[in-house]
C-alpha positions as CSV (number, residue, x, y, z in Angstrom):
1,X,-60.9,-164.2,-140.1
2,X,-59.7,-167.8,-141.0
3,X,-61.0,-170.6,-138.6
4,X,-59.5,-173.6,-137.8
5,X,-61.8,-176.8,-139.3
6,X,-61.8,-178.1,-135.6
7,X,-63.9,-175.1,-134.3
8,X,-66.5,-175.8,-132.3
9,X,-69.2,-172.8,-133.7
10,X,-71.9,-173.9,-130.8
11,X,-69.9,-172.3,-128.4
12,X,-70.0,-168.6,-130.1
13,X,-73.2,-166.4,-129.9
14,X,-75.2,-166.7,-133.2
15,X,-77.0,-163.1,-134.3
16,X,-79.4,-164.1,-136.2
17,X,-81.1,-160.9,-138.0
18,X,-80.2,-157.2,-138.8
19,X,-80.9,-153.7,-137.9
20,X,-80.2,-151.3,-140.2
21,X,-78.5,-148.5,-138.8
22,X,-81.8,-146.1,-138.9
23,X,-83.5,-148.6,-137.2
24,X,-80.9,-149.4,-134.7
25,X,-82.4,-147.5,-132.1
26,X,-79.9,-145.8,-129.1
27,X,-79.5,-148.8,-126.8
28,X,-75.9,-149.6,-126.5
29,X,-74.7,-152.3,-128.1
30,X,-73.2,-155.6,-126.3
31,X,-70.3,-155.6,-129.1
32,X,-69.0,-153.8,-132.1
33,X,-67.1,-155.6,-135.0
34,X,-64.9,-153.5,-137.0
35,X,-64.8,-155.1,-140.2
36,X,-63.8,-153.9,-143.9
37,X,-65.8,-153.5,-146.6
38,X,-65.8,-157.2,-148.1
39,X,-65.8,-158.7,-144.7
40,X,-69.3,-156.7,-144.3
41,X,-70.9,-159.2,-146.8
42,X,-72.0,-162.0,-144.4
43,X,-74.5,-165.0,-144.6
44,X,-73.0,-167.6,-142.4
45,X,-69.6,-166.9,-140.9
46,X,-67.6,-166.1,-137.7
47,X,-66.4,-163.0,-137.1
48,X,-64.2,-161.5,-134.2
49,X,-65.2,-158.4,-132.6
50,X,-63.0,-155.4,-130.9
51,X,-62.7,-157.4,-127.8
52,X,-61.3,-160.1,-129.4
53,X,-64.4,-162.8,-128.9
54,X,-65.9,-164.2,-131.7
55,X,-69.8,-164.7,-133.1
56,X,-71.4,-166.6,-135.5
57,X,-73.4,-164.9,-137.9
58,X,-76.1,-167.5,-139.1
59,X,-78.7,-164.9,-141.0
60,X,-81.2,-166.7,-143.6
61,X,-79.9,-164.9,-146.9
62,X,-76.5,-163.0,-148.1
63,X,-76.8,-159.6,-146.5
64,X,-74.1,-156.4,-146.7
65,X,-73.8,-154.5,-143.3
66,X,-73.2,-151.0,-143.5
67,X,-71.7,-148.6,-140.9
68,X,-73.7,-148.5,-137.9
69,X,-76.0,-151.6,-139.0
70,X,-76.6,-154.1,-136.2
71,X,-76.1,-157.8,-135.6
72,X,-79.1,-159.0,-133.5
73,X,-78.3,-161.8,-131.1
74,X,-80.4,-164.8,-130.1
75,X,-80.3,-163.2,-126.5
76,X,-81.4,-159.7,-127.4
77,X,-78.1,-158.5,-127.6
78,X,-76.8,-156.3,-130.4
79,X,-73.4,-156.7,-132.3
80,X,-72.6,-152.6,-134.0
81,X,-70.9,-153.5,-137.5
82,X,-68.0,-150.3,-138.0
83,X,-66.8,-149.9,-141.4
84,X,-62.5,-150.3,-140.9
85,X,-60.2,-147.4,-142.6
86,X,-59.2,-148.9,-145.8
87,X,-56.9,-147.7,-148.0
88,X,-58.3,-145.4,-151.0
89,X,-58.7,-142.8,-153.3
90,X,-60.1,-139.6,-152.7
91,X,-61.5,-138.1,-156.2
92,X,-62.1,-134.6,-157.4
93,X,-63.4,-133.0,-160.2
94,X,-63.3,-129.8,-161.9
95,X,-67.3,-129.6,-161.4
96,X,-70.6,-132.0,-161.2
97,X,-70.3,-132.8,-165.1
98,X,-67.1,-133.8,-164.7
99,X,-67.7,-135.9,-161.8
100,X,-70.3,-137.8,-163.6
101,X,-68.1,-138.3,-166.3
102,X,-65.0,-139.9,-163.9
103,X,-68.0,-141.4,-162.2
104,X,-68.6,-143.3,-165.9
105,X,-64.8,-144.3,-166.5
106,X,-65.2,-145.9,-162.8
107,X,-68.2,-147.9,-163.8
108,X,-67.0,-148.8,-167.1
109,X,-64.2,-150.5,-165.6
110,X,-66.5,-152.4,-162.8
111,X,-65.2,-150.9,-159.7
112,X,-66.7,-150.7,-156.2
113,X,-66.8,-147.4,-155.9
114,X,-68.2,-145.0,-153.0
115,X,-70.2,-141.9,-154.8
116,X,-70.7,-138.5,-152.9
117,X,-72.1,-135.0,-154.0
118,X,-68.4,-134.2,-154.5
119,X,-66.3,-136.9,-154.8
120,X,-66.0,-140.8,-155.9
121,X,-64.1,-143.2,-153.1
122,X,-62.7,-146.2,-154.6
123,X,-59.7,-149.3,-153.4
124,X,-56.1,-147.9,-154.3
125,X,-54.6,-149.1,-158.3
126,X,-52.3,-146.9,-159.4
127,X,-53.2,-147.7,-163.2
128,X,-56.9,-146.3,-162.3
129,X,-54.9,-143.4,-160.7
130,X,-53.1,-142.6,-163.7
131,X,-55.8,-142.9,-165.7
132,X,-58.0,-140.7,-163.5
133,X,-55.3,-138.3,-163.8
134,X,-55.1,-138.6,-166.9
135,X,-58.7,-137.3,-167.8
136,X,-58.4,-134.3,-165.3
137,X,-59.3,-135.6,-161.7
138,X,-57.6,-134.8,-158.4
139,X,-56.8,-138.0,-156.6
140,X,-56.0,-137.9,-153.5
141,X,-54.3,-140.6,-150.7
142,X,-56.5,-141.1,-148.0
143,X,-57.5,-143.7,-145.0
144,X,-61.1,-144.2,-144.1
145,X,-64.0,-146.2,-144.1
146,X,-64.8,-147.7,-147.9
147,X,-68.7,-147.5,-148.2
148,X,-68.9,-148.5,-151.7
149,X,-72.6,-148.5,-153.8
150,X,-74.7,-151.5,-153.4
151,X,-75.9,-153.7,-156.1
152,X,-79.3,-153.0,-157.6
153,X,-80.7,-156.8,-157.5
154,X,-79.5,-158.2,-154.3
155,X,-80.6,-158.5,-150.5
156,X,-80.2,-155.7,-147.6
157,X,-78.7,-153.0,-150.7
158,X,-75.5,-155.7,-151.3
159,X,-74.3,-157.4,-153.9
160,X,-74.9,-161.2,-153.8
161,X,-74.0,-161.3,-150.1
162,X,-71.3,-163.5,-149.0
163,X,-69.9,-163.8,-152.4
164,X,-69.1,-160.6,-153.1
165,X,-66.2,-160.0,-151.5
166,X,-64.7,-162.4,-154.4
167,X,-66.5,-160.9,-156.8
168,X,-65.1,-157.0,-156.1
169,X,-61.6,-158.9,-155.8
170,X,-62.7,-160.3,-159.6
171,X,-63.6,-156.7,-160.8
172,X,-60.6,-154.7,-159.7
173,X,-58.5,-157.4,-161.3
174,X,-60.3,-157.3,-165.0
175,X,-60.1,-153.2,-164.0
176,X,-57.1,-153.5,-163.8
177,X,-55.8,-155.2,-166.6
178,X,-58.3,-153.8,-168.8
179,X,-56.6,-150.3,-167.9
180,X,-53.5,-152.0,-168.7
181,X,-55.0,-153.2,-171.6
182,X,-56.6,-149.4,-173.0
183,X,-53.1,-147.7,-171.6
184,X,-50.5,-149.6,-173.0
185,X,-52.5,-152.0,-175.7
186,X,-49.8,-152.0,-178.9
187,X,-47.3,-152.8,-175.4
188,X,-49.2,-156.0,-175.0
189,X,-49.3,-156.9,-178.0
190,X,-46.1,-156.7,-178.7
191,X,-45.3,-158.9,-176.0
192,X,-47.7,-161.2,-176.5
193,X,-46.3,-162.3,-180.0
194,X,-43.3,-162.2,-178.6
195,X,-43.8,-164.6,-176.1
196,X,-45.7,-167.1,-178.3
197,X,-41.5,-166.8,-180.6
198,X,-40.3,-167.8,-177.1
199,X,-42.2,-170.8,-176.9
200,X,-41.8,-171.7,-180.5
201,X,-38.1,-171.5,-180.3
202,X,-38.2,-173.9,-176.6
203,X,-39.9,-176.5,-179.0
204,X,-37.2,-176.4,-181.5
């Protein structure tokens, strides 16, 4: 949600620590924030919730909010984060070998990917489609909730927090032309030379 400079952020709620889901507890909650999954990478930011008002999430370090994680208010109140449908892949494999080995292609290529007993979720690219494809998988078109693996080193089981929307944004597009690259490689070549004649001949 983009802000206008002028906003005055003392007038929002702040929530100023999380509940993890497990430790939620069954109180209902005073709002819910349906956000996707690089929106759920917060350290200080507004946010708008279902009913349309707005809080300001002021926490001490980078967290990344899961479905069903809580936003604690400086009143008591509670803010339920809900992973939003995103657009995906749904990936099957022949059996649990070769699910490990799609799950390797995926990680060599440095995508956010979600990993179940028997399947692998990941952002729609229909060159990591082919390629899945290509090596045997059934991928299928779905919407729902993208609830990708955290990062090892970093706060609340998230990657580097606020930043990492960017940085999944920065992955998928080196994935992506990196598949380019292994798919179609003497391609780009090609027309890499012959761009660099192009320019020669403009000098001329």
């Amino acid at each position: 949600m983009k802000l206008n400079l002028n906003t005055d952020f003392t007038k929002f709620p702040r929530a100023v620590s999380v509940l993890t889901a497990g430790n939620a507890g069954t109180g209902a909650p005073s709002g819910r924030a349906v956000l996707a999954h690089d929106e759920r990478h917060l350290r200080r930011r507004a946010i708008e919730l279902a009913d349309g008002s707005k809080v300001l999430v002021d926490l001490p370090e980078p967290v990344a909010l899961n479905d069903g994680d809580r936003l604690v208010l400086e009143d008591g109140g509670h803010i339920e984060i809900i992973a939003a449908p995103e657009d995906v892949y749904d990936i099957r494999a022949r059996d649990a070998v070769h699910l490990t080995e799609l799950a390797w292609h995926i990680g060599n290529r440095h995508l956010a990917a979600g990993i179940e007993a028997d399947r692998i979720v990941i952002l729609r690219d229909h060159v990591i489609k082919a390629m899945l494809e290509g090596l045997g998988a059934t991928v299928r078109e779905v919407s729902e909730p993208f609830k990708p693996v955290r990062g090892a080193y970093s706060a609340h089981g998230g990657a580097h927090g606020h930043d990492q929307g960017h940085h999944h944004t920065e992955a998928h597009a080196h994935s992506h032309s990196e598949a380019h690259s292994h798919a179609h490689g003497e391609q780009h070549s090609h027309s890499h030379s012959h761009s660099h004649d192009h320019h020669h001949h403009d000098h001329d």
